[in-house]
N, C-alpha and C positions, 0 to 999 in steps of 0.2 A: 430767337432761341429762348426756350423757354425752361426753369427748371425741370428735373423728371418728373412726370405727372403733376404737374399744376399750369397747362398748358390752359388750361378753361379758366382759371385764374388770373393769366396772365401774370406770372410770380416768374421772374428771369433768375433771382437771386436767392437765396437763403443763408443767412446769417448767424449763428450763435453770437449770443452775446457777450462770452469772454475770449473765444479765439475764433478768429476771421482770418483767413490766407487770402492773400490778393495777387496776380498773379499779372505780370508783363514783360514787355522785351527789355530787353540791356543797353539801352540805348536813351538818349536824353530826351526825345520826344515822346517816346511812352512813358518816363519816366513822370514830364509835365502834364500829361493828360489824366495819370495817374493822381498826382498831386493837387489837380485840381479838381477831381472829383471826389477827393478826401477831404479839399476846405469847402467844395460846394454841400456836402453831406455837413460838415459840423456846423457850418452857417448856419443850417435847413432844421438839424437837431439839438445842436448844443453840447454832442457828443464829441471830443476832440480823443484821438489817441494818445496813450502814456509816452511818453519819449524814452521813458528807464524803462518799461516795459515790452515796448516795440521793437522789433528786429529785423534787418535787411537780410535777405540769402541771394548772395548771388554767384551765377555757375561759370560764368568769364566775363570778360573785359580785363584793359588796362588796368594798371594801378591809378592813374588819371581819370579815368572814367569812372572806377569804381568809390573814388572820394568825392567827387562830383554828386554820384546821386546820393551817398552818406549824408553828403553836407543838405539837399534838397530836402531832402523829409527828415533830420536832425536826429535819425534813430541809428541803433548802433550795428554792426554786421554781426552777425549771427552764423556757427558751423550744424551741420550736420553731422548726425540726427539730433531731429528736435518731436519732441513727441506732441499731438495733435488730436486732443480728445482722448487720451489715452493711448492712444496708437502713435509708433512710430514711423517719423516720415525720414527716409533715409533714397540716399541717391542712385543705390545698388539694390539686388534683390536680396528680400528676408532672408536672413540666415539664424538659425537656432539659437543663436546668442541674443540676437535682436527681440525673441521671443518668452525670455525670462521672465520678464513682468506677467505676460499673461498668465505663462505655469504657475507663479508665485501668487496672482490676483485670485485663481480660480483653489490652490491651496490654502490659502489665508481664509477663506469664505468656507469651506469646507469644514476648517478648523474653528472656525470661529460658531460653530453647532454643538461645542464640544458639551455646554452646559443644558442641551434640549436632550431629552428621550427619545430618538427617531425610532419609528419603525421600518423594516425595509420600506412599505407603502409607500413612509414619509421621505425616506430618500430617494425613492426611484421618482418621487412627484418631483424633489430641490432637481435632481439631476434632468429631468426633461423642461424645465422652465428656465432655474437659475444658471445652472452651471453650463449646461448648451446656449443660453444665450450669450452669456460672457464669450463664449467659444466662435458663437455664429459672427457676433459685431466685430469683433477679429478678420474673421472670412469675408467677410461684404467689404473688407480692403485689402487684403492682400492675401496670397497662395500661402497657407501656411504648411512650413519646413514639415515634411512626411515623422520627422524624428518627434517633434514638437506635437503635434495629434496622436503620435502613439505614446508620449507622456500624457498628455488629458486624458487620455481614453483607461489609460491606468489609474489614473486619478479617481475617475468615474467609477472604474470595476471599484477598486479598492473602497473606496465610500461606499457603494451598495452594499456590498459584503461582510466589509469591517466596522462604518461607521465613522467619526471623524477622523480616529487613530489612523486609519489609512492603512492598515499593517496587512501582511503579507497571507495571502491561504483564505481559506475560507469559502471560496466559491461554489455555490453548489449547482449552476449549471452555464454552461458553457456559454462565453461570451459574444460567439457567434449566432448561439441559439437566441440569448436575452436581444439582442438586434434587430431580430425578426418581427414581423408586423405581430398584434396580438391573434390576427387570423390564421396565422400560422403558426402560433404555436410561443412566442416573442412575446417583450415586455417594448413594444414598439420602441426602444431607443435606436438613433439610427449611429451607423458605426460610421467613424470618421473619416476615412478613409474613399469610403463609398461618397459621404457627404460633398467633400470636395471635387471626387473624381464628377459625380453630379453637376456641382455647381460649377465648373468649368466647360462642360460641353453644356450646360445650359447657356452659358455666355457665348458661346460660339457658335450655337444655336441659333443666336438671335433672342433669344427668351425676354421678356421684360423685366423679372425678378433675378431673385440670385438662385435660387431653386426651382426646379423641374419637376414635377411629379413623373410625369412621362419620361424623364431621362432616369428618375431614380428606380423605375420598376424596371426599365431597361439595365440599370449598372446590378440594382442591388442581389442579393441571396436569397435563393427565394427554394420554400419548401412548400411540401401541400398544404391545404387549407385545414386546418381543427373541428369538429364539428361544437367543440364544450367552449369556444371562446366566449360566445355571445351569452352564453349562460354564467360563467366565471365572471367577466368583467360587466354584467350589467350594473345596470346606475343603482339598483335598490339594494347591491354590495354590498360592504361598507370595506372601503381599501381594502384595509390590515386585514379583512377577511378574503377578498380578491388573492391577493398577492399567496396567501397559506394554501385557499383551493389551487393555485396554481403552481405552487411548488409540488404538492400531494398529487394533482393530476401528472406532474414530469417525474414523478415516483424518484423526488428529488432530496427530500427530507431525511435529514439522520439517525434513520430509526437504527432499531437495532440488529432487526435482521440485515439492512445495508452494513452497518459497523463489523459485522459478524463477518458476512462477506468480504470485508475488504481486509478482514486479520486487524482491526482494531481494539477491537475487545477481543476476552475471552469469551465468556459466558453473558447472559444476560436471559432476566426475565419480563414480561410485560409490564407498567406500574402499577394496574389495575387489577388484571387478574391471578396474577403472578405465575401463568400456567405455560407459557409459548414468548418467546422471544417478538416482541411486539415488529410489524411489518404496517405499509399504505392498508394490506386489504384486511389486515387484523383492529388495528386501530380505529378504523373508518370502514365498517364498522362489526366486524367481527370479533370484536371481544366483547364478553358476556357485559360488561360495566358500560363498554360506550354504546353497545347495542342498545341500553336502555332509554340512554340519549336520544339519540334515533326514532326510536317505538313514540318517545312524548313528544317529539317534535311532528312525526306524523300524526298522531290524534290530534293533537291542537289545532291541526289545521285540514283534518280527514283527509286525509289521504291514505291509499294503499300502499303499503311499504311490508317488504320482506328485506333482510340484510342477503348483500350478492358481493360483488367484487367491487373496487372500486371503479371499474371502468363500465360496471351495468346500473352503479349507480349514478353515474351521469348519464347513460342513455336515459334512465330511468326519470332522472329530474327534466331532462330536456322533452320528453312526453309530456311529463303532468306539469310542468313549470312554466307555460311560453306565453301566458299573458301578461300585459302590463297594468295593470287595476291593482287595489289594496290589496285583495287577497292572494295572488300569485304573488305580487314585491313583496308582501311580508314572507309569504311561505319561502318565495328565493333567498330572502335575507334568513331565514331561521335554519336553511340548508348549509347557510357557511357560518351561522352563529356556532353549534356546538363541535363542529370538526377546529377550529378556532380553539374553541375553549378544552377540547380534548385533548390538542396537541399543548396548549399551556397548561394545564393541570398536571402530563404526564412531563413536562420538563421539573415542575414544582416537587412534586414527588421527588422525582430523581434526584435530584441538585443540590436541592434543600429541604430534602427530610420533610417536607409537604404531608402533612397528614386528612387524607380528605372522606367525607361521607358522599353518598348514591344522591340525597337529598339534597344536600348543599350542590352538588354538580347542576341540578335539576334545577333550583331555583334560582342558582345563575342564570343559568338559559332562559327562563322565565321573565326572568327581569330585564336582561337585554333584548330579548323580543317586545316586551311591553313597551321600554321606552322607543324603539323604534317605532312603534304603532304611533305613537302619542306624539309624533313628528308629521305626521299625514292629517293635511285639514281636507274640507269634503267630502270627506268619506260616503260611497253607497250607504243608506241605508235597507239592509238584508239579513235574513237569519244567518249567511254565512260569514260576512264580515261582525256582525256584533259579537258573534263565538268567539272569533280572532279579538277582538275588543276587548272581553270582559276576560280572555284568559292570559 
């Protein structure tokens, strides 16, 4: 028998080197075989076990028996639970109390971002690497308690939405939808629930790992396919601007015609033009201010552009935008630069008395396209990328 996957290795064992569980019968002959293959190892390494450090568990015998093997390897008995790499090893099934630490592991972490500026971007990246994986090395040992996944999972809304504070509201699209693959429409986190239901018919499966891709298309939710995903989350993005076109395309964003709708406000005007209660298909790009936006960002890059809705300005970019070369990544990167900078100029205004010029908007855009240029080595030389280049 050989560990999991290191059969070609011929590796039987694997070790940490501050905690080791060793595992035998109750009885005096496993007890010496054991024993002796702990003084053949320390002979062999030089390593001997702590005796104040070391613990016996064991699950019956005599009281005779069980001082017999205390007194053989001179360590002390030890109760349940004893936690184990972090994880606790107990003798019954995880119950929600047994799982404090992890809730407490993955809030402590969460909070401990309080001193960084995250953008959503930057939390939705912490929550798909850091804080699912705390979650997964949890699940790769035991079933974790249904009540205990729908506290992380709160955990998680609450960070995306709120930030470290973790506070309550805020959401601006549903947490069923954010689950979803990004081909559907999703910010691909997978929901917990589904996770696990996955990973236990993977195990009963037969599966090698602890996940299934094929068990999770089969458990998971699923909706039609997007055609703007592949446009939205391409690599020559840049996140924070991913994440905004994809609020803007779920016509998710707080404008003020939403606010108006939902009896939040009274009144309201646009920031820019101050003519119409700003809306997705006003702001981007139907106002006279950001349409101008717009106008510079297609000549810089020649393109034909008329302002349309926001739903025919994605068909529209998905036409003229599908190559992968300098000139379409910049031009893709300059389609989410100034909706980006539209939607913060107009919170700036509002909030904080923000007093802005046509130019200054302009030569922002300018200057974050530039330096993005000036990130690309290799570049074609052609009269169309050098346009791109020098402007």
């Amino acid at each position: 028998m050989f560990f999991w996957r290191c059969k070609t290795l011929s590796l039987s064992h694997l070790f940490f080197a501050d905690d080791v569980f060793l595992f035998c019968g109750a009885d005096l002959t496993s007890i010496s075989l054991l024993k002796n293959g702990l003084d053949t190892f320390s002979a062999w390494s030089g390593l001997k076990p702590n005796s104040n450090k070391s613990e016996i568990f064991l699950a019956r015998g005599s009281p005779t028996l069980r001082s017999e093997i205390l007194l053989a390897f001179g360590f002390i008995e030890g109760t349940l639970p004893v936690r184990y790499l972090e994880v606790p090893i107990i003798s019954s099934r995880l119950d929600k109390a047994d799982c404090i630490s992890i809730v407490d592991r993955i809030t402590n972490r969460v909070q401990s971002w309080t001193q960084h500026f995250l953008s959503f971007a930057g939390r939705l990246k912490l929550i798909r690497s850091v804080l699912h994986a705390i979650q997964a090395y949890w699940a790769s040992v035991f079933t974790i308690p249904i009540a205990v996944l729908d506290r992380i999972e709160q955990i998680l809304r609450q960070f995306l939405w709120k930030g470290p504070g973790l506070g309550r509201g805020g959401a601006k699209v549903s947490w069923d939808d954010v689950c979803l693959p990004k081909e559907e429409g999703g910010l691909g986190i997978r929901n917990l629930r589904d996770w696990l239901e996955t990973a236990v018919l993977s195990l009963s499966g037969g599966a090698s790992g602890l996940f299934s891709t094929s068990a999770w298309q089969l458990i998971r939710k699923k909706k039609p396919r997007v055609n703007w995903a592949s446009l939205i989350w391409n690599n020559a993005i840049s996140p924070r601007y991913q994440f905004n076109l994809w609020l803007i395309t779920k016509n998710r964003l707080p404008t003020q015609a939403m606010l108006l709708s939902h009896g939040r406000i009274a009144d309201a005007m646009c920031a820019f033009c101050k003519s119409t209660p700003d809306s997705i298909d006003h702001l981007f790009f139907g106002c006279s201010i950001s349409a101008r936006l717009a106008f510079l960002w297609a000549a810089r890059c020649n393109l034909p552009w008329r302002n349309r809705t926001w739903a025919d300005n994605l068909n529209w970019a998905l036409k003229f935008l599908p190559g992968k070369d300098f000139y379409h990544s910049i031009a893709r990167f300059s389609f989410g630069a100034p909706c980006h900078l539209i939607w913060k100029y107009r919170n700036e205004i509002m909030f904080r008395n923000y007093t802005f010029t046509v130019p200054a908007l302009k030569n922002h855009l300018i200057k974050v396209v530039k330096d993005k240029a000036l990130t690309f080595t290799n570049v074609e030389d052609n009269p169309r990328n050098r346009r791109l280049q020098c402007t």
